[in-house]
N, C-alpha and C positions, 0 to 999 in steps of 0.2 A: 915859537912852537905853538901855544896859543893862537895866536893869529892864521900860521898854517892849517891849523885843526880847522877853523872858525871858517876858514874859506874853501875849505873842502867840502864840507858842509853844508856850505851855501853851493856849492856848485852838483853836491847829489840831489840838491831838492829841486834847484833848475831844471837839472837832467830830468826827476823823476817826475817834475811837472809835461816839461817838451815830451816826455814820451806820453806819459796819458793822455795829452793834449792830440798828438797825433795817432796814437788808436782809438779816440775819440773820434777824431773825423775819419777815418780809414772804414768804420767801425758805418759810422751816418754815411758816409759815401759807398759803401757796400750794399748798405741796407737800402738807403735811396736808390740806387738802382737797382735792387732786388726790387722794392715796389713797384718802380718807374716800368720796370720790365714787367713785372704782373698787369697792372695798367696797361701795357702796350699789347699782352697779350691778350688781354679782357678787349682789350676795343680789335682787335685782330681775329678773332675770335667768336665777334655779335656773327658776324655773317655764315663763318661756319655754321652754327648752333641751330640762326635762323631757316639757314638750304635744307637743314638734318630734321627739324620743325615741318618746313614748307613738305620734304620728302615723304617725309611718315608719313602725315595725311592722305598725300596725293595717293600711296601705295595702297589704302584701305581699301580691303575686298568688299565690292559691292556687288559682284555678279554682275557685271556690264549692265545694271540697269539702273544705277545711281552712282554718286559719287560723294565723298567726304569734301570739308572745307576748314581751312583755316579757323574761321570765323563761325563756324556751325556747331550745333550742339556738340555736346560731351556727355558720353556715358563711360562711367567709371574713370572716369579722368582722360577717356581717346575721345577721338573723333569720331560721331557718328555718321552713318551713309545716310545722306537723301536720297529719295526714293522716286525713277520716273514716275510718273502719273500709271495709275492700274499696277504699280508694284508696289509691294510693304516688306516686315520681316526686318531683322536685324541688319542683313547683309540684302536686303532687297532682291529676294530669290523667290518670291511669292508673287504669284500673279493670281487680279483678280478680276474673273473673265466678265461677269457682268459689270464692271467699270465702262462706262463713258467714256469715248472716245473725244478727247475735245481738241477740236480746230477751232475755237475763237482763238481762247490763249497765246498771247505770240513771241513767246522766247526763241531766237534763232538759232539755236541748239544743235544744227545742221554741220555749221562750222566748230563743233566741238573736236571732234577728231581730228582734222586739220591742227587744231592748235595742240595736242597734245602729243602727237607727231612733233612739234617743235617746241618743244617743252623748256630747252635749255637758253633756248635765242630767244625766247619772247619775255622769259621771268624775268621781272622786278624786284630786287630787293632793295628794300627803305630803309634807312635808319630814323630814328625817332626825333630827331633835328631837323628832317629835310623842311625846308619852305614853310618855316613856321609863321612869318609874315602873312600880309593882304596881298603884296603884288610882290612881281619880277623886279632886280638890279633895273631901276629907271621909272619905279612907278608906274608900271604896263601892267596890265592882266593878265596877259596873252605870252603864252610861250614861245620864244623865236624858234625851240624846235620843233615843235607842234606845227606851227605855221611855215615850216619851208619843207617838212614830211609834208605837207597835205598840197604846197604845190605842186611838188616834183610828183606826188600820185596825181592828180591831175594828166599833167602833161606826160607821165608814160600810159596814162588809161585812154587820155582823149575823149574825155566823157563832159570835162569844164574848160575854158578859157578863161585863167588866171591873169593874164596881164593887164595893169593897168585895174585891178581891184584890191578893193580894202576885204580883208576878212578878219572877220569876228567868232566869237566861240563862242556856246549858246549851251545850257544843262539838257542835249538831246537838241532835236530840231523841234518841238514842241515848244519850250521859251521861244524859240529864237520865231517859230512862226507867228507869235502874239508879239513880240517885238518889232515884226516888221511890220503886220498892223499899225499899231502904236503908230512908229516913224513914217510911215505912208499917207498917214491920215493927218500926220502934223503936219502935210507939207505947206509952204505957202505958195505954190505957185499952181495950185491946184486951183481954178476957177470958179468955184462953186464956196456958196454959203451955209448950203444944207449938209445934212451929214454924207459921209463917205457909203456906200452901199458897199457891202462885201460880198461875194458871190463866188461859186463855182456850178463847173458843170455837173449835170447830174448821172451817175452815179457819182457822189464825194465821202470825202474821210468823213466822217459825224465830228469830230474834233475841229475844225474849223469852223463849224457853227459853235457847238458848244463851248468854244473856249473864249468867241468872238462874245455869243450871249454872255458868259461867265462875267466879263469884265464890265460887262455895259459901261459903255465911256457914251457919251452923246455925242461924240465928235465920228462913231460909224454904227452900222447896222448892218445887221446880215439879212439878204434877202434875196437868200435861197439860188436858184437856179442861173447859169451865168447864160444859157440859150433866150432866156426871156427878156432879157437885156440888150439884146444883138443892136439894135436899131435905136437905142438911146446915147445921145453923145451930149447931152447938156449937165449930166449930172456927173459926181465925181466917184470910180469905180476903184475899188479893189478886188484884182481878179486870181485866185489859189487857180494855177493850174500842174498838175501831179502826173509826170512823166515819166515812167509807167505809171498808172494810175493805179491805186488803191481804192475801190477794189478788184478791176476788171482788165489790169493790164495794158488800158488802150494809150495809143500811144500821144496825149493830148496837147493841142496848141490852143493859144489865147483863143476865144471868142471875141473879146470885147476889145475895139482900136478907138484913137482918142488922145489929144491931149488932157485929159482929164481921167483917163485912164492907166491905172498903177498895176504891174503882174508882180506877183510871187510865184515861181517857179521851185516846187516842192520836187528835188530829185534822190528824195530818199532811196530808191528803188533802180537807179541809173549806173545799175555797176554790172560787169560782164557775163556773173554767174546766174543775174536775172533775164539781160535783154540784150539784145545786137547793140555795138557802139557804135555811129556812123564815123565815116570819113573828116567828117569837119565836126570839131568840138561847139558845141553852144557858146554864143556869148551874148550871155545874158542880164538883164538889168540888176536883178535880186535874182538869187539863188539857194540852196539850202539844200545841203546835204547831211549825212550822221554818219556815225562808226555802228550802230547799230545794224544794221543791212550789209556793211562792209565789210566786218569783221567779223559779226554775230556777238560784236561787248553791248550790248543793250543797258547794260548796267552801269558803266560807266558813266553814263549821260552825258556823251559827246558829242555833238552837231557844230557843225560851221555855216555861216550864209557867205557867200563871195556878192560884193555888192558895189556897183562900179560911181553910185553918187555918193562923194562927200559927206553932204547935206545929212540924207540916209541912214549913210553908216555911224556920223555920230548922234543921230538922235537914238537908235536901234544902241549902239556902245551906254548911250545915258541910261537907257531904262535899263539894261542889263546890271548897270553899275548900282543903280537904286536897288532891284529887286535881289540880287544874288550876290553884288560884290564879284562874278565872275565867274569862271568854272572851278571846280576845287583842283586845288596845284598837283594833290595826286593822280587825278586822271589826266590830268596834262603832262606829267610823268608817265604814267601808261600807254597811252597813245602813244607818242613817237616810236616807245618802243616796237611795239605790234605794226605801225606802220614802217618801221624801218625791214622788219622781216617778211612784210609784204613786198618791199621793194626788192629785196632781195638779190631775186630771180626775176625783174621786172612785172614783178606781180602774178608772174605765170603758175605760180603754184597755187595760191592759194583762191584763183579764179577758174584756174583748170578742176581743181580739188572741187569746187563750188558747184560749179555748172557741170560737171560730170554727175554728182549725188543730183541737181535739180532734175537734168534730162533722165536722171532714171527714174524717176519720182512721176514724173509728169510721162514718163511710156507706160510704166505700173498703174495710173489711174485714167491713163485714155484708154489703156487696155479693161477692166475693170466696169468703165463707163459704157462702153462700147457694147458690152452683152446686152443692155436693155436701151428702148426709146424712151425708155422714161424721164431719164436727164441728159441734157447736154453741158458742155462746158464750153469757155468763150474762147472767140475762136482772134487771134491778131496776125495780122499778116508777119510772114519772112520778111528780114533784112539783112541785108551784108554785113557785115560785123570788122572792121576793122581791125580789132585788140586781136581778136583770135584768126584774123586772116582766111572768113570764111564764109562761104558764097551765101546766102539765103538761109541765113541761121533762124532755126523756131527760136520763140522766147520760152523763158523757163518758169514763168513770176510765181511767184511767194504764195501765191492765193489763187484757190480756184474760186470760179465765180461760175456758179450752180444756178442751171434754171429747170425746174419742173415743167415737164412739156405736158404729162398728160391732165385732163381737163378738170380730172377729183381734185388735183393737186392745187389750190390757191393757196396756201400759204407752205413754204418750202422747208422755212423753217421748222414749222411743228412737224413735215414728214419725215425731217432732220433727229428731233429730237424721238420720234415715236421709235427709228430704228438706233436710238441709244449714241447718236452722233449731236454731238455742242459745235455748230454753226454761229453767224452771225446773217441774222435776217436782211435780206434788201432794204425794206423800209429804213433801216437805221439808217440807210445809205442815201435815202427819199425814193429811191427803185421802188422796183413792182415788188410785191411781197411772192412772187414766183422764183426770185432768185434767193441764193444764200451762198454768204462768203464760206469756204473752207481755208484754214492758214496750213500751207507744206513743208514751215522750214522750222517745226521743233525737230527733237533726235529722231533718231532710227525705230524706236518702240513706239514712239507715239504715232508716225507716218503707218508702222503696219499696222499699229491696229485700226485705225482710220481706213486703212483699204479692206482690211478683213471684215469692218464693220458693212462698209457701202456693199460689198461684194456679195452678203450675207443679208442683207435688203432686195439687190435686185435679184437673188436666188429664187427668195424666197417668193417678189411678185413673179418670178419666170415659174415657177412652182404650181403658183394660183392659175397661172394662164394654161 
């Protein structure tokens, strides 16, 4: 009886272990996935919160004449609107009429609405882990997507001949243009012992001297004008030629032939919404283009060079690798995207969208220019256009290039500034100080008032006369 009692006993205390035992873990296994599930819905979640983030701001009333940012100030804890140029005010509903109208400045702001139009296909959202590393899966720099978006744009624009080139990725075309310096001037099969001479034609970007001066290497030198060079073939050339040209549009080839002579071919400017595409794509030694001009992401700091020597490409990859480690991984995430939404529609939108706003832009100020002899603007021949399948297409370009014709007028610039207009004088360009660059591809407020300003100039000399 005893014994019976004793092992009953023992057998409620088993029991009463086995069961605590087992709401114990029923209990942790509940709970673990209670967590596990919160966790899943916290990482489920980041993206909702951050579209609902990205949204809000985008939505901020600015009166069409600024826009809020992520990344931009905070008042009271929101977002604040930036403010075009000549608007202020909380909500940027204030204009201030004697503000400056400035065309140097060159944000390509043109393409703003375009992209806000495709608001949902072109966002980016990152998470805080992306590509925290130096390089891509294989020790590369270079994004495999980035770099097969930028051929396949190529061969539907017809503006480059990709095959059979190495391409590289540059912070903007500005690194990459002092890079191929660099690598042009290391060559060794260049014949000459004296330094490399660097040159372009004149008018030129001022950036190509200044950047060439900046680094003073003794191994080149800039000197200037690439016409005064024509008839020299002993010494060894590097020659910037900018197709369209910056600043006048024109349409330029080498000057300088030679085996001793090296080109860089700058075709920041070689996209549909600026110029005619011909029939046969360039293929070219060194080349250099940007997302800047493309896109209008100026800030991204994207540029490519397509460049068909070896040798070249990795001396141009080594200085890049020394100076910047590469381009950062999150604009390499950017790009593909915006370039995939350009492709789209084979590009047709967003180069119709372009060149639509240019050609009005550039009727609005031939019209404009046209009331007075006082200035002209430069004049480039039609060309057939390919992309857009069309007979003797004008060009659109980015910049007018102003010349004062009447005789008071020697310096263009100051007649620029005296009617409340920020030009960029010839001379910076080595031109005559008769011309002055105007820039046409910031937004919509800063274009009119640019024309309201000239327009209210030659008024005013039609007035005096």
């Amino acid at each position: 009886m005893v014994k019976t009692a004793g092992t009953l006993k023992l057998a409620l205390l088993v029991a009463s272990c086995s069961i605590a035992l087992n709401l114990s873990f029923v209990m942790k296994l509940y709970l673990g996935m209670g967590l596990r599930a919160s966790s899943e819905q916290d990482n489920d979640g980041w993206t909702r919160r951050a579209a609902e983030e990205a949204e809000a701001v985008a939505s901020t009333d600015c009166s069409g004449h600024g826009r809020a940012y992520l990344d931009g100030f905070l008042v009271h804890g929101k977002a604040a609107c930036e403010c075009n140029m000549c608007y202020g005010g909380h909500d940027c509903s204030e204009f201030s009429p004697d503000c400056p109208a400035n065309a140097d400045s060159g944000d390509p702001l043109f393409l703003e609405p375009y992209w806000r139009e495709h608001a949902a296909s072109s966002a980016v959202l990152v998470p805080g882990w992306h590509r925290m590393g130096y390089s891509y899966t294989g020790e590369t720099l270079i994004s495999e997507a980035l770099e097969g978006q930028v051929r396949k744009l190529h061969a539907v624009v017809g503006n480059a001949d990709t095959n059979g080139k190495f391409i590289l990725f540059g912070a903007g075309s500005t690194q990459l243009l002092y890079a191929a310096v660099h690598a042009l001037s290391h060559d060794k099969n260049t014949n000459t012992s004296s330094p490399v001479s660097v040159v372009a034609k004149i008018p030129y970007y001022n950036l190509f001297e200044t950047q060439t001066d900046f680094f003073d290497s003794r191994r080149y030198d800039f000197l200037g004008d690439a016409a005064v060079w024509k008839n020299r073939s002993d010494s060894g050339f590097i020659e910037f030629v900018t197709s369209p040209n910056n600043p006048d549009d024109q349409l330029n080839q080498p000057l300088l032939k030679g085996p001793n002579v090296k080109t860089i071919h700058d075709r920041a400017y070689f996209w549909p919404h600026f110029t005619a595409i011909p029939a046969s794509p360039p293929d070219e030694d060194l080349t250099i283009f940007s997302t800047s001009k493309l896109t209008g992401h100026a800030g991204s700091r994207v540029g490519w060079a397509l460049i068909k020597d070896k040798g070249v490409y990795e001396r141009m990859a080594n200085h890049l690798l020394l100076n910047t480690i590469g381009v950062s991984r999150d604009s390499q995430l950017r790009s593909p995207k915006l370039l995939k939404v350009v492709l789209e529609d084979g590009g047709r939108g967003i180069f119709e969208f372009g060149y639509g706003k240019m050609k009005s832009r550039w009727q609005r100020l031939r019209s404009t220019v046209s009331l007075s002899n006082r200035f002209t603007l430069q004049k480039v021949p039609s060309q057939d256009c390919t992309f857009f399948q069309e007979l003797m297409r004008e060009s659109t370009p980015a910049y007018a290039w102003v010349k004062c014709e009447w005789e008071k007028d020697q310096d263009c610039l100051e007649v620029m500034r005296a009617a409340n207009i920020i030009g960029r004088g010839g001379a910076l360009f080595k031109a005559d100080k008769r011309y002055v660059r105007l820039r046409l591809i910031r937004g919509d407020d800063d274009f009119d008032h640019l024309v309201n300003r000239l327009h209210k100039l030659i008024s005013r000399e039609e007035r005096r006369g």
